[in-house]
N, C-alpha and C positions, 0 to 999 in steps of 0.2 A: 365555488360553494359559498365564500363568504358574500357574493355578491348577490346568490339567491335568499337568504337568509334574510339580508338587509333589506331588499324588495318585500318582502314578508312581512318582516315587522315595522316598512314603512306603511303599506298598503290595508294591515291592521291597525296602525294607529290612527289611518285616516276616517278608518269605517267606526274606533270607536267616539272621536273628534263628531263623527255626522251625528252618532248616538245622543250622543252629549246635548247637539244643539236641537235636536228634534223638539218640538210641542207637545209636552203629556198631553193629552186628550180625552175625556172624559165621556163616554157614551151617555145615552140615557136608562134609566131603570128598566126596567120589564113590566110589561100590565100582567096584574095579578088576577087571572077569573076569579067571580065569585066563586067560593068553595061548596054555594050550599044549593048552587044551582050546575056545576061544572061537573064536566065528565073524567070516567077516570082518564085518559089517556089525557083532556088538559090541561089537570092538575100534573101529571107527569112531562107534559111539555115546559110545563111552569116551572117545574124545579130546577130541571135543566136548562133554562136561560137562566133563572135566578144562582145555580151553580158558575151558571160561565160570565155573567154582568159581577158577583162577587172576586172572582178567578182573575178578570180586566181591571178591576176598582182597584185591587192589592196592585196590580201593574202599574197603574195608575199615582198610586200612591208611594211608589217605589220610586218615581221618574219626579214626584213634583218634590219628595224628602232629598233627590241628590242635585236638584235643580236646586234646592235651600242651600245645600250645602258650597253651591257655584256662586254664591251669592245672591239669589233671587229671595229677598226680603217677604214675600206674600204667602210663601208657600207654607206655614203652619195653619193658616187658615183654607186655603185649597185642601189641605192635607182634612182637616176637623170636619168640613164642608162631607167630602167623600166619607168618611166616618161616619156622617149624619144620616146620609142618603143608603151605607148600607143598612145599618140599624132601621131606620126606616122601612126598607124594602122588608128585611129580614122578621119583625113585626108583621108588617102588612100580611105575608104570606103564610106564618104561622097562623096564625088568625084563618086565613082563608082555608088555610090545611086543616084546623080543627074543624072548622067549617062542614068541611068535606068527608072528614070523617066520621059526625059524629051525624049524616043524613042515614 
């Protein structure tokens, strides 16, 4: 028993060791349709990338703050950078959203 155990929390240690060294990775934004020419379904496609590129950026930002904290010196600027680019997006598509609404 204790033998299985120990295999367990060796074989976890190792997978959160790979965790650790993996590469945050930072996808790209989502194109935003015009809102004032776009349909309903691809302003609804729209929100739904821009839900899951949000959803990935917090991931994102979660992996380059504990990379800060392993010592990786750059990552409050990686971290501000992603901050930038959601605000951004998030902007962009309000904008396209009132857009859309108010044709």
């Amino acid at each position: 028993m204790k033998k299985r155990v120990a295999v367990v929390v060796l074989m976890a240690g190792m997978g959160f060791t790979g965790l650790a060294r993996a590469e945050c990775a930072l996808g790209s934004p989502p194109a935003v349709p015009d809102g004032s020419k776009a349909a309903e379904a691809e302003m609804q496609a729209a929100s739904a990338a821009v839900k899951k590129f949000m959803a990935e950026t917090q991931d994102y930002m979660s992996c380059v703050e504990f990379e800060g904290k392993s010592g990786n010196g750059n990552w409050q600027k990686k971290y501000n950078d992603a901050v930038d680019q959601m605000q951004k997006l998030a902007s962009d598509f309000n904008k396209q959203l009132k857009a859309f609404k108010s044709k």
